[in-house]
C-alpha positions as CSV (number, residue, x, y, z in Angstrom):
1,X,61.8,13.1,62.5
2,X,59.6,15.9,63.7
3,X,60.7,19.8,63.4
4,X,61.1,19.6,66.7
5,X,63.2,16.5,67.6
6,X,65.5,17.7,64.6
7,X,66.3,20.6,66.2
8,X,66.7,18.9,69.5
9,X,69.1,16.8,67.6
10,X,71.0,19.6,66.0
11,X,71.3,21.7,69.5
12,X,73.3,18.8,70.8
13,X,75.5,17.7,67.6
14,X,76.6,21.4,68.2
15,X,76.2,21.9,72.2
16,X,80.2,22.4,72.0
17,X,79.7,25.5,70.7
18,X,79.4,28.8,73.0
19,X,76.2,30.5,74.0
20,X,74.2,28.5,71.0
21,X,70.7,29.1,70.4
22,X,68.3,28.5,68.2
23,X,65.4,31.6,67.6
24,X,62.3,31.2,65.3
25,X,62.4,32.9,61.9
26,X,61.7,32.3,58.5
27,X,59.1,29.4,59.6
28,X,62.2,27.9,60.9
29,X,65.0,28.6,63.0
30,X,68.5,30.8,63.1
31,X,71.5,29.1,64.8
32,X,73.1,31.7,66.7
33,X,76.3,31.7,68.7
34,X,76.5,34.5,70.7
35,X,75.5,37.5,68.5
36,X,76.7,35.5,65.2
37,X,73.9,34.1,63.1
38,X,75.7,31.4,61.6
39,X,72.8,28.5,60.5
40,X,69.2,28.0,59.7
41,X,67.1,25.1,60.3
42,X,64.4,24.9,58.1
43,X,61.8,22.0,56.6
44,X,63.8,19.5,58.5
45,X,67.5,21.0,56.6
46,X,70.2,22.6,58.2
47,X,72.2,24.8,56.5
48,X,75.4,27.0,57.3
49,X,76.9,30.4,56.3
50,X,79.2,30.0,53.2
51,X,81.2,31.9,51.2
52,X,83.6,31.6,48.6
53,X,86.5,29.6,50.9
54,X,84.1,27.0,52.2
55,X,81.1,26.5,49.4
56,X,83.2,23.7,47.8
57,X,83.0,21.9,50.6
58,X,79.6,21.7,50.6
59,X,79.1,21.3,46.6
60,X,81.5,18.4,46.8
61,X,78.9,16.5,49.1
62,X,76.6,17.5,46.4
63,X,74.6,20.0,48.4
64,X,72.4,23.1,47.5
65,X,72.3,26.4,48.7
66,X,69.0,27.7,50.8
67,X,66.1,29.2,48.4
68,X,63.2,31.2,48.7
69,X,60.6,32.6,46.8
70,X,60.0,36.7,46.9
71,X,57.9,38.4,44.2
72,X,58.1,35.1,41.6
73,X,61.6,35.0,41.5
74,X,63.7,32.4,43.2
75,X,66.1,34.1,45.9
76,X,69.4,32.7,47.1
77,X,71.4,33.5,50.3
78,X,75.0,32.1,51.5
79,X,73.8,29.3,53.4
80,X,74.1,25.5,52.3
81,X,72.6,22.5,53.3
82,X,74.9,20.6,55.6
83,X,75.8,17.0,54.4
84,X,74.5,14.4,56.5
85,X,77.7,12.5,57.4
86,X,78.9,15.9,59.1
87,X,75.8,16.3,60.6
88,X,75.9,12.6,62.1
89,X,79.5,13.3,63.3
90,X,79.4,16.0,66.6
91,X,83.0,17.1,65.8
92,X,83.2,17.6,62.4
93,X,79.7,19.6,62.7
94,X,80.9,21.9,65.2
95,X,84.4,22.7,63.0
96,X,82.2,23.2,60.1
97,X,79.9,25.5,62.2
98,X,83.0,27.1,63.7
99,X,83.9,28.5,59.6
100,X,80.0,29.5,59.7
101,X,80.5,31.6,62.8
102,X,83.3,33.3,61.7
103,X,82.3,34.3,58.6
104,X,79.2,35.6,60.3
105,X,81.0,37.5,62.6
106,X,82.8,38.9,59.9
107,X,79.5,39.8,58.0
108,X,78.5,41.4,60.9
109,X,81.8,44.0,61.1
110,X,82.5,42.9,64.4
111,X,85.9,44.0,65.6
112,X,88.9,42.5,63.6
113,X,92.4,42.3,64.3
114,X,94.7,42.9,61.2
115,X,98.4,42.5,61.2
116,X,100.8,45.4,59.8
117,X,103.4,44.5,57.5
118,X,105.8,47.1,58.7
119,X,106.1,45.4,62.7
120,X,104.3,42.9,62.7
121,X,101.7,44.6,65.4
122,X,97.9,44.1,65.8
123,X,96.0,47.0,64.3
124,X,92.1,46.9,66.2
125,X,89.7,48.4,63.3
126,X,86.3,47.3,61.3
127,X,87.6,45.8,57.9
128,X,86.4,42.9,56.0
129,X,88.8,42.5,53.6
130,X,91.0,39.2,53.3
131,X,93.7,40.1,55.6
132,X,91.6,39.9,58.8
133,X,91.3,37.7,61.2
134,X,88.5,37.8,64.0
135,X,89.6,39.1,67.4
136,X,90.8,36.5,69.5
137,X,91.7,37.4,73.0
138,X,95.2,35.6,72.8
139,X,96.3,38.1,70.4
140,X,95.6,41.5,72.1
């Protein structure tokens, strides 16, 4: 399959998602969904934003995180490959994107919506700590 045609492919496994694109980079491409880089595609891989709540998912299917070479050293970043099986199932891709998005959006220090023990209320600040949850227009 041609650079091309896999990103064709990818675009529509994942056309459920709002305002996706893809945009060149890295010889390659960045998923984006709205203002939240969430994915690469690159060599014919796709790989997703991770952290330490979803990576297992990914090393369970026995896949490797996105490397690089910078001044002869062997560079690392949060993204792993996506297993194929997700990738061949439309759903499942766009849930696992869905965990990519949000952890870019937290990344990113968009707007968060944290919850006060005292009443219960939503407090509207930037944090990334644990207790966050992205702001959902339901909630406000």
């Amino acid at each position: 399959m041609t650079e091309d045609t896999f990103k064709e492919f990818v675009l529509d496994q994942l056309r459920a998602l709002p305002d996706l694109r893809a945009r060149a980079m890295f010889g390659g491409h960045g998923l984006y969904s709205g203002a939240n880089f969430f994915g690469l595609l690159i060599e014919g891989q796709l790989y997703f934003k991770v952290d330490e709540n979803n990576r297992a998912g990914y090393t369970e299917h026995g896949m490797k995180p996105f490397t690089y070479r910078k001044a002869n050293k062997v560079m690392t970043m949060n993204y792993f490959e996506v297993p194929p099986d997700i990738l061949e199932d439309s759903e499942r891709a766009v849930a696992w994107a869905n965990q990519s998005i949000r952890l870019a959006a937290i990344a990113a220090g968009q707007k968060q919506v944290t919850f006060k023990k005292k009443n219960n209320q939503p407090s509207k600040h930037h944090s990334t700590n644990t207790t966050t949850r992205p702001t959902d227009a339901s909630l406000l």
